[in-house]
C-alpha positions in Angstrom: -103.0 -29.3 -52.5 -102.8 -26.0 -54.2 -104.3 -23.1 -52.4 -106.8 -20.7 -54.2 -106.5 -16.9 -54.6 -108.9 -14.6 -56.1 -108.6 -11.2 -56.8 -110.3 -9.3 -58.8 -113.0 -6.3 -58.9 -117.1 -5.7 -58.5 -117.7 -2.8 -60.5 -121.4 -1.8 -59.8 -123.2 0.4 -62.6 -124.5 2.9 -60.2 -124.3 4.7 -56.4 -127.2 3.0 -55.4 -126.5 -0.4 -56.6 -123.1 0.0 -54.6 -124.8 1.2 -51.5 -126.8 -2.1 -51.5 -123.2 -4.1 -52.0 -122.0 -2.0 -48.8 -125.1 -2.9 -46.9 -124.7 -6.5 -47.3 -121.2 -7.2 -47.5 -120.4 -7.2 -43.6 -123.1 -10.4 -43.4 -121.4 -11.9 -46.3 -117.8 -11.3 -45.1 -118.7 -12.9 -41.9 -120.3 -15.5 -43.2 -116.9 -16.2 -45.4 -114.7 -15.8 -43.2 -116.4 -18.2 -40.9 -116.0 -21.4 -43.6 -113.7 -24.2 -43.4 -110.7 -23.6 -45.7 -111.2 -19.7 -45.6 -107.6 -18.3 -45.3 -108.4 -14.7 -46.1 -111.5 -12.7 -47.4 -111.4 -8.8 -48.0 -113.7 -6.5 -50.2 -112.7 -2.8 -50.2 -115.1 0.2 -51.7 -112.6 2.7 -53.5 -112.9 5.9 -52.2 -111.6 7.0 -55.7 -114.5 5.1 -57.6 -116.7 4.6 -55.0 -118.9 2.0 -57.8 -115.7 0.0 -57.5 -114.7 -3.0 -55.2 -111.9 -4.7 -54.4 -112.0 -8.5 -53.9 -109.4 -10.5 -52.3 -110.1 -14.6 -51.4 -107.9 -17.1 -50.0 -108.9 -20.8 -49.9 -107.0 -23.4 -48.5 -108.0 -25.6 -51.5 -109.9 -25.8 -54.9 -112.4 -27.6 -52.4 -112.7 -25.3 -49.8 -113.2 -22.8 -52.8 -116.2 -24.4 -54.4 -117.6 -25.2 -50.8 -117.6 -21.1 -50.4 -119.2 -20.8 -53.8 -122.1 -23.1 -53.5 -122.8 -21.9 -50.0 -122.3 -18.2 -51.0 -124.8 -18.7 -54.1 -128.4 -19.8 -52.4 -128.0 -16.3 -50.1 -129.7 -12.7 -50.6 -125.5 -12.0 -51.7 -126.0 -14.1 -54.9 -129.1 -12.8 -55.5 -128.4 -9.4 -54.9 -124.9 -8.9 -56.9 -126.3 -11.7 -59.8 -126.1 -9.6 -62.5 -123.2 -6.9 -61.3 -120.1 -7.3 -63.1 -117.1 -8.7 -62.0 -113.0 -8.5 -62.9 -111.6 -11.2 -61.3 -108.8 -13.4 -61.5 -108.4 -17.0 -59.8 -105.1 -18.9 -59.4 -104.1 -22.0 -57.8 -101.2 -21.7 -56.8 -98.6 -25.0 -54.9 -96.9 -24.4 -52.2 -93.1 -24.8 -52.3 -91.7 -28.0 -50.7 -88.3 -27.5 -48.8 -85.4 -28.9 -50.4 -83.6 -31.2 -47.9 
């Protein structure tokens, strides 16, 4: 089964809308990281653009993927960052079988 990556940015229209991103990622980060198929889950504030985050998700599978986004949407999260934009990219990507 292919793995899923996304990557990607959350580009918040103001300071204060990104201070209330910082104040509940570390909940929604845990929460994440703690799901079945979760290989990898990282958001970053730039310290360039501090309005600016950078996303990075790793799913075992394109199940374990949607399982992460219909748990993720019924939390204060969803609600929260609903209407912020996002810059993201997902891929599937197989894994390479050994030649033998």
């Amino acid at each position: 089964m292919p793995r899923v990556t996304l990557t990607g940015f959350l580009i918040c229209r103001s300071l204060e809308e990104a201070d209330r991103v910082s104040a509940l990622l570390p909940e929604h980060i845990r929460l994440t990281r703690a799901e079945p198929g979760c290989l990898g889950f990282e958001v970053f504030r730039s310290h360039s653009d501090p309005v600016r985050f950078a996303v990075s998700e790793v799913f075992r599978d394109r199940a374990a993927f949607e399982a992460h986004q219909a748990r993720a949407a019924g939390t204060l999260w969803a609600r929260a960052t609903k209407a912020i934009p996002r810059d993201y990219r997902i891929v599937e990507e197989r894994s390479a079988k050994p030649r033998g």
